[in-house]
N, C-alpha and C positions, 0 to 999 in steps of 0.2 A: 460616316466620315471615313475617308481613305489617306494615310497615309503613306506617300509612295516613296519604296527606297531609290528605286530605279525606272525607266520610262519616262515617256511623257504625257500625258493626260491635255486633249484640247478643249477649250470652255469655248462654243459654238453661238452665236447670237442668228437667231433666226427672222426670217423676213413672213409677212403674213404668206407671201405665193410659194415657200418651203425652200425658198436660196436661204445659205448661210454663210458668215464669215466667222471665221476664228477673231477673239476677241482677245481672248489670254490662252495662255501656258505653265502647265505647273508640272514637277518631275520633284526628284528628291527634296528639292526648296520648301516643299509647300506641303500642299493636301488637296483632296478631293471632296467639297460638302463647305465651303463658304458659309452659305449660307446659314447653316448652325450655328455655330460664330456669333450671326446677327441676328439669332434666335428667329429665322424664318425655319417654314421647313418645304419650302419646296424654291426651285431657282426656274424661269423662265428658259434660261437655257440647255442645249443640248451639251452633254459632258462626257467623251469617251477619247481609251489610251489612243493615241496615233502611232506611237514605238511601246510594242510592249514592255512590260517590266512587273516588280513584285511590291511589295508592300502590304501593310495592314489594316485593322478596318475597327471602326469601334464603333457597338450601338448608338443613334442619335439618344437618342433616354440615357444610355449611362455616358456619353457625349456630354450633356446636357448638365450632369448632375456631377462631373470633374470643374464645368466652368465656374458651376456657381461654388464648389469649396475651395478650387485652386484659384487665387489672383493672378498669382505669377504663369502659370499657363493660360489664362484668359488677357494678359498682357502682352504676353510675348505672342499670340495669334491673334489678336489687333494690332498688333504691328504686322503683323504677314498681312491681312486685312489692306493697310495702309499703305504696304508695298506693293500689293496686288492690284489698288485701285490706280496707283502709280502707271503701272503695266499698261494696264488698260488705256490712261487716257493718252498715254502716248502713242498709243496704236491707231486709236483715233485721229491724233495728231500724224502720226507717221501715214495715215492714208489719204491725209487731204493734202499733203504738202512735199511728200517725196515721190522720186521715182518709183517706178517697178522694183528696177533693178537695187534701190539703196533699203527699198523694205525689203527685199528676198534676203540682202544680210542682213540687215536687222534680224526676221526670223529666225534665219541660221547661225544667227551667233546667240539667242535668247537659247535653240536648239540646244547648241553646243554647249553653252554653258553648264547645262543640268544631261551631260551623260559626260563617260569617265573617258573616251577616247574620242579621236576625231572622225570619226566615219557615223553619220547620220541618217538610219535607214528612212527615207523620205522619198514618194512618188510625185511626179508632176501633178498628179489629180488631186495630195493631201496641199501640194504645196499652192496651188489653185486655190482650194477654200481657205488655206492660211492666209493670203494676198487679197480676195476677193476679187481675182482674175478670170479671164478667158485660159486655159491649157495652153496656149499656142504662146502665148504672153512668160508664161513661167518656163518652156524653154528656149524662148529668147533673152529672158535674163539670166538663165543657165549660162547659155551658150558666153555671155557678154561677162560675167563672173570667172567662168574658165577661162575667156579666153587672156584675164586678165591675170590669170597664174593665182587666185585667191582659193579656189576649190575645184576640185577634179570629182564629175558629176559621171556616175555608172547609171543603170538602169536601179530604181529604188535604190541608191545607195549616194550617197556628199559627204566626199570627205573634204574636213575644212584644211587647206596645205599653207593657207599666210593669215593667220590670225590677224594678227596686230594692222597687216592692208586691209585685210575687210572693214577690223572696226574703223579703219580713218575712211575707206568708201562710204561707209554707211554713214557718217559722219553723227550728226545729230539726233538721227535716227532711234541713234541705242546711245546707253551711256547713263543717261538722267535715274530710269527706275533701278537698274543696276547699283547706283552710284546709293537709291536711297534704299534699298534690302539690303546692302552694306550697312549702313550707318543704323538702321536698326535691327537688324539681326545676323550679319555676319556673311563672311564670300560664300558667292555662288558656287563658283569655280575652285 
């Protein structure tokens, strides 16, 4: 189990022919090892940082044996549990029913949420399996993003310049899982 203070960590859902789409996202918010949680021990998907960062780690076994004497930490990470499924099915939902361009802010403001400044080390090829896009597609929603004054895109580097216009581009998009890791365990941001 990883507890991250900083970074972002991507939970990767895999295809049998070895394409993958990011499925969720966790950075300080969360943790790394769900699954323990829900007393599996192994997850089907692929799980590594995309922005490095720090954090700590605690044996599944002695993981394991704080759940069952602490409640109140075994509650408060089924709410993260319940936020996180939250995430997810929005994501789900955000890829059948929005643009490229309104799920790229969607990701980049989930991004932005969980680091401390607005510059987002991110390449077109991480932000490709974030979207479940073509390369060529993620910077044309770049290009369409900047050129709308919301984020000014370097090479590996987005930084986010109009918060509050992306999240109304992104509209629907974002907002729901946000709104429910509020209400049971407190700002992201």
């Amino acid at each position: 189990m990883w507890f991250l203070e900083s970074g972002l960590s991507s939970i990767i859902a895999m295809s049998g022919n070895d394409q993958g789409i990011e499925v969720g996202l966790s950075g300080r918010d969360g943790l790394v090892g769900m699954p323990l949680i829900l007393d599996a021990d192994r997850t089907p998907h692929r799980i590594f940082m995309q922005v490095a960062g720090a954090g700590y780690s605690i044996d599944g076994d002695d993981f394991r044996q704080i759940l069952d004497e602490q409640a109140d930490i075994r509650k408060t990470l089924l709410r993260y549990v319940q936020a996180y499924s939250t995430q997810t099915t929005y994501t789900a939902l955000s890829n059948a029913v929005h643009t490229v361009e309104e799920r790229l802010a969607r990701w980049l403001l989930m991004s932005h949420d969980r680091q401390d400044d607005d510059e987002i080390p991110l390449t077109h090829d991480f932000l490709a399996l974030m979207l479940g896009v073509r390369r060529p597609s993620v910077t044309i929603a770049l290009h369409s993003l900047e050129g709308l004054g919301f984020i000014k895109a370097t090479r590996g580097l987005i930084t986010v310049r109009k918060r509050g216009e992306l999240e109304e581009f992104a509209g629907a998009g974002y907002g729901v899982p946000e709104a429910e890791y509020e209400r049971l365990i407190g700002p992201l941001r």
